[in-house]
C-alpha positions, 0 to 999 in steps of 0.5 A: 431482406431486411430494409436498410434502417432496420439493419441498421437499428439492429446493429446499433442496439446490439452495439449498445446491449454488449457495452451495457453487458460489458460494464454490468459487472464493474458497476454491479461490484459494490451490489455484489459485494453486500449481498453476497456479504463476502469480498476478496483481498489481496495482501502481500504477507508482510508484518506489521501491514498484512501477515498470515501467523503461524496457525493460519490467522490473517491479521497485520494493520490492514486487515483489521481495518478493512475487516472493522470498515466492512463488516458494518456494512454487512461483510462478514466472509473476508477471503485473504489472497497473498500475492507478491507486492508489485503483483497487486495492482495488476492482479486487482485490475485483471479482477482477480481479487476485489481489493489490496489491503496491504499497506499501500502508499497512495502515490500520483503514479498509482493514481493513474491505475487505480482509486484509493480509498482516503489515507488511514496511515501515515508512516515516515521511512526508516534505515536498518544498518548494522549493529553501531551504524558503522558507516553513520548513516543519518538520511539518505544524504549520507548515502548519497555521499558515499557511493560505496554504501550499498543500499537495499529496499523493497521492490515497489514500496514508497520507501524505495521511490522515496530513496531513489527521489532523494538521489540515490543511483538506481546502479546503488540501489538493490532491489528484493522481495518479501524478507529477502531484503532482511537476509541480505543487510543480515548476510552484509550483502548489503549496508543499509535497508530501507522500510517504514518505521513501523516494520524496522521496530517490527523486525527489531522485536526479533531477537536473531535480527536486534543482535545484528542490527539497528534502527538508524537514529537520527534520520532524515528521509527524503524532503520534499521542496515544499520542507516536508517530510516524504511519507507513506499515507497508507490507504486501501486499493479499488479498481478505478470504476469501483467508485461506489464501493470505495465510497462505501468503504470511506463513509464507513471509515469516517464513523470508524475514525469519529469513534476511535476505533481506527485510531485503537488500531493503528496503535496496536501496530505502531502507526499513526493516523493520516493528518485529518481533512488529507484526502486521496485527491490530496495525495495523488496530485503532483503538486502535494510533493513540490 
């Protein structure tokens, strides 16, 4: 047998190689990524952020971003994988993919589960009403005040915590996946929808939808206590031990940002870039919102 010391030598250093094995790939993503210079991306098909069109191309804001980000940097196979909005974070985390470009808002409570890389967007809410906005809806203060005002937002999104921050009650608010929010204001099961500036003008292009409905002008989103606006500032995902592959992805981006590109295509979509100098740091402390 084994003298006691030895055991425990043993299991010590056994102890230690699977731990060494078990963190081996989170710290070897970025290494992983470049040399095989491929990487797949979780979206949820929702124009103008991230959509498949109809020969099969992958485009939206996000897409052509992460794709000018990377390619630089030696990445030229970008494997899209559309997965419902609220599946995202959790397909990310169980590594199912290796990063979200799909217009997510950096929030404090998603700061808890995953890094972000810097803001590249920012984009205020917007209400979709009917046609005249016969119930003269101009902030979510209005709907507030009319409980008989049936409110309908996207499971998920910073447009329906910000409406919900604002006052509405949870019992006014319906929730919906993917387009099905749009048929529902469309069908009248609801009276008011609430998205981001860019994807109301988005869905305004189409002509069934423009005939019906409006963009509500005026509005007033949620106002934070310190006077501002509340937005989303979209940003790209990683898992939280992908630090050296969103640092990668940030320095990248910063060159991008200097020469324009970004700014080219943010305005293809709609948007405007995030403040400069606003950091993810910023936007995932509790005290960027009082």
């Amino acid at each position: 047998m084994a003298p006691r010391w030895k055991k425990l030598l043993l299991s010590v250093t056994a102890a230690v190689g699977l731990i060494a094995s078990a963190s081996a790939p989170a710290e070897q993503i970025k290494d992983r990524v470049l040399q095989e210079g491929r990487i797949t991306i979780g979206m949820e098909n929702s124009a103008p952020w991230a959509y498949k069109t109809a020969d099969g191309t992958v485009t939206g804001v996000h897409p052509d971003l992460i794709r000018a980000v990377l390619e630089p940097l030696g990445i030229k196979q970008f494997d899209f994988v559309i997965i419902d909005f609220g599946a995202l974070i959790p397909s990310l985390l169980a590594k199912k993919i290796d990063v979200v470009a799909s217009g997510m808002g950096i929030t404090p409570a998603r700061c808890k589960q995953v890094i972000f890389s810097d803001p590249d967007l920012a984009s205020t809410d917007a209400i979709l009403v009917k046609k005249g906005n016969p119930l003269n809806i101009h902030s979510y203060e209005d709907i507030v005040k009319n409980p008989g005002i049936r409110m309908g937002g996207y499971r998920g999104s910073s447009n329906t915590e910000n409406a919900l921050a604002a006052g509405i009650p949870q019992g006014q608010m319906q929730l919906f996946q993917d387009v099905d929010g749009l048929s529902a204001i469309q069908a009248g099961r609801i009276d008011a929808l609430t998205l981001g500036v860019a994807t109301a003008e988005r869905m305004l292009k189409q002509p069934l939808v423009s005939e019906r409905l409006e963009r509500a002008t005026p509005f007033k989103g949620h106002i934070l206590k310190n006077g501002r606006e509340a937005a989303n500032y979209g940003a790209m995902v990683f898992r939280p031990e992908d630090t050296q592959l969103r640092d990668a992805y940030n320095a990248s981006f910063e060159k991008l940002r200097a020469n324009g590109t970004v700014k080219r295509i943010l305005a293809k979509y709609g948007f405007q870039e995030a403040p400069d100098g606003l950091t993810a740091k910023d936007l995932c402390s509790p005290d960027y919102y009082k």
